[in-house]
Phi, psi and omega in degrees: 000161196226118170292160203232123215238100193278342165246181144240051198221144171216167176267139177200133175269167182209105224273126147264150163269350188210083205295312191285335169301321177270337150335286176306327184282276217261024160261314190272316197281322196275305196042056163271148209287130152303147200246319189168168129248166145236197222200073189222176222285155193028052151215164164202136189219140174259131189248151162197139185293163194206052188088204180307323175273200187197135173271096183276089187258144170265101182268120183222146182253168304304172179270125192296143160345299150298125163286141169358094201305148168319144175137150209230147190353257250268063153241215193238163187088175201283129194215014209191086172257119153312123156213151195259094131311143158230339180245085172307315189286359192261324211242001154270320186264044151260295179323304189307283221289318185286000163089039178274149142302115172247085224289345152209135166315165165265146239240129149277092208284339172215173169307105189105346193211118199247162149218180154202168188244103165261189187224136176296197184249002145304339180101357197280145184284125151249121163273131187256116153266166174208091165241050181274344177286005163291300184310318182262021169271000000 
């Protein structure tokens, strides 16, 4: 069977131990747009757009024990969230300034294309792209 898709959007939640702090990471540091929350019995989630998708965090009673499991890209599980940036170098030393770990600098991977990678204040890894100098060659 082949899933049938209905967008070119996808959702992806993010379980925190520490809603204001990443609240303040992806509404302020981020500055991705808030959308809403909601409230059902033991989570309360916060939505904020991300292009066409949405980013989801999750705050659940109780709260879980664990911080982001060990492990470094090359493990099994989610080890990794993409976003698509124009202003990278502004928004890494924003990340820097707000005392997130940066965990590879920004990188020029081709003629035109940066990316770096930082960590939320959960430890979860975001890679920031920047390929508009891609677009316009």
């Amino acid at each position: 069977m082949v899933a049938v898709i209905n967008n070119d959007a996808i959702e992806i939640g993010i379980v925190v131990r520490d809603a204001e702090k990443s609240l303040a990471f992806y509404r302020d540091v981020l500055g991705l747009p808030y959308l809403g929350d909601l409230e059902f019995p033991g989570t309360h989630m916060w939505r904020f757009a991300a292009g066409g998708s949405v980013v989801k965090l999750l705050e659940q009673v109780p709260t879980p024990a664990e911080a982001n499991p060990a492990g470094d890209i090359p493990a099994t599980g989610l080890r990794y969230l993409s976003l698509f940036v124009s202003n990278l170098d502004e928004l890494v030393a924003e990340c820097e300034a707000y005392g997130c770990v940066i965990a590879i600098p920004v990188t020029e991977f081709q003629p035109g294309a940066k990316f770096a990678f930082v960590e939320d204040p959960e430890g979860n890894r975001i890679e920031l792209l920047d390929v508009a100098g891609l677009m316009s060659a």
